[in-house]
NUKOL-346412 format. One record per residue (C-alpha): residue number from 1; residue in one letter; chain; y, x, z. Coordinates in steps of 0.2 Angstrom, whole numbers, plus 2048, in hexadecimal, padded with zeros to 3 digits. Layout:
# residues N
k/r/c/c2/c1/c3
NUM/A/A/Y/X/Z;
...
//
This chain:
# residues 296
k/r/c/c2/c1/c3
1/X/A/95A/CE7/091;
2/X/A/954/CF9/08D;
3/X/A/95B/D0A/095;
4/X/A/960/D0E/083;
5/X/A/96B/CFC/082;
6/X/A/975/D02/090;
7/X/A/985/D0D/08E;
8/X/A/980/D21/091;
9/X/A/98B/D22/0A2;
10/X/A/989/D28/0B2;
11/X/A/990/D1D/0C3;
12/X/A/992/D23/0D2;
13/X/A/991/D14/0E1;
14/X/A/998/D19/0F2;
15/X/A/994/D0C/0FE;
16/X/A/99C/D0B/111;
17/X/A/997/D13/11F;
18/X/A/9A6/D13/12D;
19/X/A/9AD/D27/130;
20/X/A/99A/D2E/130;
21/X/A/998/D25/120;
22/X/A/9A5/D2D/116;
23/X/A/9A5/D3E/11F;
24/X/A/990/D3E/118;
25/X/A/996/D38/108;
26/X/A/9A3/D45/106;
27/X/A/999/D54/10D;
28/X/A/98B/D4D/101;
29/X/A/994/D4B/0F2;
30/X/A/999/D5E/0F6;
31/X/A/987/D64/0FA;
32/X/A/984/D5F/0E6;
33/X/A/992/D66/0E0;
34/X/A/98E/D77/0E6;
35/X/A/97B/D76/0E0;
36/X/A/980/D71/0CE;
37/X/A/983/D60/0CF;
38/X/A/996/D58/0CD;
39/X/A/995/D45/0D0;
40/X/A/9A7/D44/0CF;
41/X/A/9AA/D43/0BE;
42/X/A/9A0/D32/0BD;
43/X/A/9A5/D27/0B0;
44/X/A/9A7/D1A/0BE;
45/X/A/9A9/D1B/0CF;
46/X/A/9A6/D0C/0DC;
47/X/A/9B0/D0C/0EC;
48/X/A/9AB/D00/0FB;
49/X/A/9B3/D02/10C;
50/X/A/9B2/D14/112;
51/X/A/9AB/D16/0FF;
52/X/A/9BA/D10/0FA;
53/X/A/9C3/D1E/103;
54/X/A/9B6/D2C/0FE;
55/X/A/9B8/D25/0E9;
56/X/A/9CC/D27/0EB;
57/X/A/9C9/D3A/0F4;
58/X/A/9BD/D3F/0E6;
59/X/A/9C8/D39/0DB;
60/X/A/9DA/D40/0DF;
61/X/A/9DA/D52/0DC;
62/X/A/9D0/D5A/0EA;
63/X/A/9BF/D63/0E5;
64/X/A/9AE/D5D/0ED;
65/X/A/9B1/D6D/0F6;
66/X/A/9C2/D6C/0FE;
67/X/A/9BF/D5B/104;
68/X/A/9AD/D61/10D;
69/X/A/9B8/D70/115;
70/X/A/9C5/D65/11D;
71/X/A/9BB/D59/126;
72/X/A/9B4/D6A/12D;
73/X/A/9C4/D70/130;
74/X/A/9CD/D61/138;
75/X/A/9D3/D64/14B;
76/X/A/9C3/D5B/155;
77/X/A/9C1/D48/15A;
78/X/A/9BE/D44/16B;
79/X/A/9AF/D38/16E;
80/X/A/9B4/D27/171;
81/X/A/9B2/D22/184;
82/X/A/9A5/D13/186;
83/X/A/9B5/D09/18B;
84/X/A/9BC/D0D/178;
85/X/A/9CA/D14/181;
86/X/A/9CC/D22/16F;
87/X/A/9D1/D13/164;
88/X/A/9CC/D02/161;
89/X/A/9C7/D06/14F;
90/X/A/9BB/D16/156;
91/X/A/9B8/D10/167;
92/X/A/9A6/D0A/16C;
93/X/A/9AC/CFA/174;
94/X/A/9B7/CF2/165;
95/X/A/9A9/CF7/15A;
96/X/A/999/CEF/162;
97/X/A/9A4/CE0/162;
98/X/A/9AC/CDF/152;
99/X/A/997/CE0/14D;
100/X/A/994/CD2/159;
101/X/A/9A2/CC6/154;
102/X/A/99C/CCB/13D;
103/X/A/98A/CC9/144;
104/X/A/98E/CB6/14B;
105/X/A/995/CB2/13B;
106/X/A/98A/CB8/12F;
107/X/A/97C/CAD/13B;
108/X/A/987/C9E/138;
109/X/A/98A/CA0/125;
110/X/A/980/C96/118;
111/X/A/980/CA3/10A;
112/X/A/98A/CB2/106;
113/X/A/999/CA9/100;
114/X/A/998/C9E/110;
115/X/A/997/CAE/118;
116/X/A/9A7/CB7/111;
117/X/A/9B5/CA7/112;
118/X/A/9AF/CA7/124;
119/X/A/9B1/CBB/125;
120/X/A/9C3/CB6/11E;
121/X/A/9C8/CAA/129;
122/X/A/9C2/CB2/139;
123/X/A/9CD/CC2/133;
124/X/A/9DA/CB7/12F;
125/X/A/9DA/CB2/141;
126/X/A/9DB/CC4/146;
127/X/A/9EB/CC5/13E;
128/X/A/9F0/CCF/12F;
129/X/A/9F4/CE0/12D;
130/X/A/A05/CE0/123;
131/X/A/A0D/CED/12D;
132/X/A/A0C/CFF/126;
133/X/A/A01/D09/133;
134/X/A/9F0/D05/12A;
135/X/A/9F8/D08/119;
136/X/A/9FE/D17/11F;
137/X/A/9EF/D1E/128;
138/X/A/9E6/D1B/117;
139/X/A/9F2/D23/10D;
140/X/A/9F1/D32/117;
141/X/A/9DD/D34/113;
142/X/A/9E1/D35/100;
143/X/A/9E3/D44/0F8;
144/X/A/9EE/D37/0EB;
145/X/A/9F5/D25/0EA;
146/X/A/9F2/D23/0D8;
147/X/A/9E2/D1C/0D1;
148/X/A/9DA/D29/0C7;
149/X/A/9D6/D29/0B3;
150/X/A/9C4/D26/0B5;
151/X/A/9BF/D13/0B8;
152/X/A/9C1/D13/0CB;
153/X/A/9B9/D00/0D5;
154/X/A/9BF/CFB/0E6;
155/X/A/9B6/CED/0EB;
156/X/A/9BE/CDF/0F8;
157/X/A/9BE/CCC/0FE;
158/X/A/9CC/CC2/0FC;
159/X/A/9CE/CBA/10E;
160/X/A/9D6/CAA/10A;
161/X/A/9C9/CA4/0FC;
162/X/A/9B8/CB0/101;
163/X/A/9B9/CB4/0EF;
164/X/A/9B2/CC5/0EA;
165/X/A/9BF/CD0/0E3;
166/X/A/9BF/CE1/0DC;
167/X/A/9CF/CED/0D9;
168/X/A/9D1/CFA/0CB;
169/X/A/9E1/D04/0C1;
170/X/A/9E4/CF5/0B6;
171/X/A/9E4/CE9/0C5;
172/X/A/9F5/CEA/0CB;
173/X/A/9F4/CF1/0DB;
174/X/A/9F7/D01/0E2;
175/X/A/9E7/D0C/0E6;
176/X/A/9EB/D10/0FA;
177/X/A/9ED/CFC/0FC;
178/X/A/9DC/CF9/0F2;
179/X/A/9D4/D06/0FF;
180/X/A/9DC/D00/10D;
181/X/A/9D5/CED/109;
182/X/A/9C2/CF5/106;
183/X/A/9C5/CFD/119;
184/X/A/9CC/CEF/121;
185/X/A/9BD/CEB/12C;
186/X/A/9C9/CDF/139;
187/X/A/9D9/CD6/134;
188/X/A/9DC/CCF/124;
189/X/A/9E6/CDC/119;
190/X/A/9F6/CD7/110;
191/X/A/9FB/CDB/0FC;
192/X/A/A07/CD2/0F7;
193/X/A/A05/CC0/0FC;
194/X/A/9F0/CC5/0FA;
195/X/A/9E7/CC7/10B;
196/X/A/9D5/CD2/107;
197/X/A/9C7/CD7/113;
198/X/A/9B9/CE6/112;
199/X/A/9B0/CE8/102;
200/X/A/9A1/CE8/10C;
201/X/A/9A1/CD6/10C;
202/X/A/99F/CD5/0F8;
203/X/A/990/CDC/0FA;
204/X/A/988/CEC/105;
205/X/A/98B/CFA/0F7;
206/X/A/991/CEF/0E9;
207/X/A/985/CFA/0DD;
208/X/A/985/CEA/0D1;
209/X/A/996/CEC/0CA;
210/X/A/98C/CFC/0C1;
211/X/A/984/CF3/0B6;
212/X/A/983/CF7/0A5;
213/X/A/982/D0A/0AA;
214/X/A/973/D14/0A5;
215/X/A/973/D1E/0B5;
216/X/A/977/D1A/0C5;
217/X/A/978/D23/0D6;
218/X/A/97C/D1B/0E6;
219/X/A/97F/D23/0F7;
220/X/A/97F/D17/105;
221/X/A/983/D1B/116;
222/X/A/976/D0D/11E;
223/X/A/968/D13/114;
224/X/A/969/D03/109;
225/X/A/968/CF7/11B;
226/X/A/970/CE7/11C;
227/X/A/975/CD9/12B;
228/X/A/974/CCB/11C;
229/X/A/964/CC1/119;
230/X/A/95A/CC8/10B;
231/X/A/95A/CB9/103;
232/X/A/96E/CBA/0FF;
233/X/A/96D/CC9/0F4;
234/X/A/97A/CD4/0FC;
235/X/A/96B/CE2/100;
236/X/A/96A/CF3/0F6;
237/X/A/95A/CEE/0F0;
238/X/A/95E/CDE/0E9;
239/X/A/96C/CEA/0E0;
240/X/A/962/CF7/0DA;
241/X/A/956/CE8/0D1;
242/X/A/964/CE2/0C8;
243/X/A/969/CF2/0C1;
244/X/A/958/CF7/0BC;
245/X/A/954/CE7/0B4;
246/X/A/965/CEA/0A9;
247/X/A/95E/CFD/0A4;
248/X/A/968/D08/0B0;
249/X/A/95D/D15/0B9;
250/X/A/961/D15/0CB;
251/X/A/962/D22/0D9;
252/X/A/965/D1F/0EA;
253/X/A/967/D2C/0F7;
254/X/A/968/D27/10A;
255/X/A/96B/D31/119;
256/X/A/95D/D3E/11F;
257/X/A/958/D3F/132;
258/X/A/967/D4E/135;
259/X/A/974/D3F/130;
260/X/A/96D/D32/138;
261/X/A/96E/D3E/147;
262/X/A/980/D41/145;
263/X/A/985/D30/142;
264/X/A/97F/D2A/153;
265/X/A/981/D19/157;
266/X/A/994/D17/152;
267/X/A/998/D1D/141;
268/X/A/9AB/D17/144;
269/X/A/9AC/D27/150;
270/X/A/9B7/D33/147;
271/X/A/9AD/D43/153;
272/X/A/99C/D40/147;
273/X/A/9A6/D46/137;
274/X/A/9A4/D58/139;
275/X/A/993/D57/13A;
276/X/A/98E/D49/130;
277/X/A/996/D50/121;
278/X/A/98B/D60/124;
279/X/A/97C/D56/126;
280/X/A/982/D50/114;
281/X/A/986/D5F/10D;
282/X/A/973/D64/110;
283/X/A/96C/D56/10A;
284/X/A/976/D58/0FA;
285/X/A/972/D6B/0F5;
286/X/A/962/D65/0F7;
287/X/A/960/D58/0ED;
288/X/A/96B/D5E/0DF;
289/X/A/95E/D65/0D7;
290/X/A/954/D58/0D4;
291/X/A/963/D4B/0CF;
292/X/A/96A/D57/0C4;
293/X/A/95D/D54/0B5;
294/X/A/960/D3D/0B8;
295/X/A/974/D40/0B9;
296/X/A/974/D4B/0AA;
//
């Protein structure tokens, strides 16, 4: 297929990157906006785990602006102690080993779809989060609960089958539950008699799902890196081939040396958000120029 076959649209792909990931993306998405470049009005707008998050904030009202200055503004985060004693979902300890325990089953998987009904099942074991206190603290990060006009993607895995599943306006579901099954990196979370783990496990950044869109951007937190063989497809690149070979022209932008700096080495640590989304910011105004003539 030809550029000229594929609809004229624009997609914006926002893959998952922890607190760091979607402080970058925001600041970034910001740094853009105020050197001429406003990606929010995307035609279509792909959300996986802390992108998920970031798509709905874009999305519900807030300019690129206002979001940027309050992630400067918000009161300051303590850095977790090496024990984790700030949180098991920011602390350094519960992190390293909920990356032990993925890694030991991702070794173990066959393929990718061996890979997420064992994902399933282990958070299944965990438990399932069906009270309110996730929902809750993933409402309170959206700016609105209502998905917005513009075709919006949350991408997720359904725990009990490993099948890949993705969430939109028409599906039925209510946006802050669609988000808080992209995020849930642990237990299983519940909608409905549904039970749905990170849309990270679909695939790294989900790009794909753009298909059929003549310009694409992605931003991606972990620079388009992935824990899955190479060989399963779940890469950025492996993306990025499947959308140029269907005529979409592709941009990727990953995080510069400043944001790989302010990330650190545990991007679930709510105190690298302030500067992480600077680091963004930068790295946006800069680029903008350059973008502006592909986005256009």
């Amino acid at each position: 297929m030809h550029v000229s076959e594929v609809h004229s649209r624009t997609a914006l792909v926002l893959g998952g990157g922890g607190a760091a990931g979607n402080a970058w993306e925001l600041g970034l998405i910001a740094g853009l906006s105020w050197a001429g470049l406003d990606v929010t009005g995307a035609d279509l707008i792909i959300g996986t785990s802390a992108g998920s998050t970031v798509a709905a904030q874009i999305t519900g009202g807030p300019g690129p602006a206002e979001l940027y200055s309050a992630i400067l503004g918000a009161a300051p985060q303590p850095r977790p102690a090496p024990g984790g004693s700030v949180g098991a979902r920011v602390g350094v300890a519960p992190v390293a080993d909920h990356m032990e325990r993925t890694s030991r089953i991702i070794a173990a998987a066959a393929d990718a779809a061996d890979m997420r009904r064992r994902m399933g099942a282990a958070a299944l074991e965990m438990g399932t989060s069906t009270g309110t206190r996730w929902r809750d603290t993933v409402a309170a990060r959206l700016p609105s609960h209502h998905w917005p006009h513009q075709t919006m993607l949350i991408t997720a895995v359904d725990a009990y089958t490993g099948e890949q599943v993705v969430f939109d306006r028409h599906s039925g579901v209510d946006l802050v539950d669609a988000v808080a099954a992209s995020t849930s990196s642990g237990a299983a979370y519940a909608i409905g008699a549904g039970r749905y783990i990170d849309g990270g496990y679909r695939r790294n950044e989900n790009a794909d799902l753009a298909a059929g869109y003549s310009r694409v951007l992605v931003l991606s937190p972990f620079g388009g890196r992935s824990r899955h063989p190479l060989d399963w497809g779940m890469h950025l690149e492996s993306q990025l081939d499947e959308l140029r070979a269907g005529g979409s022209l592709v941009e990727t932008i990953f995080p510069d040396s400043n944001a790989l700096d302010a990330f650190g080495d545990n991007m679930m640590d709510l105190s690298t958000r302030p500067p992480a989304a600077r680091a963004g910011y930068d790295h946006g105004a800069s680029l903008a120029e350059r973008l502006i003539e592909f986005w256009r």
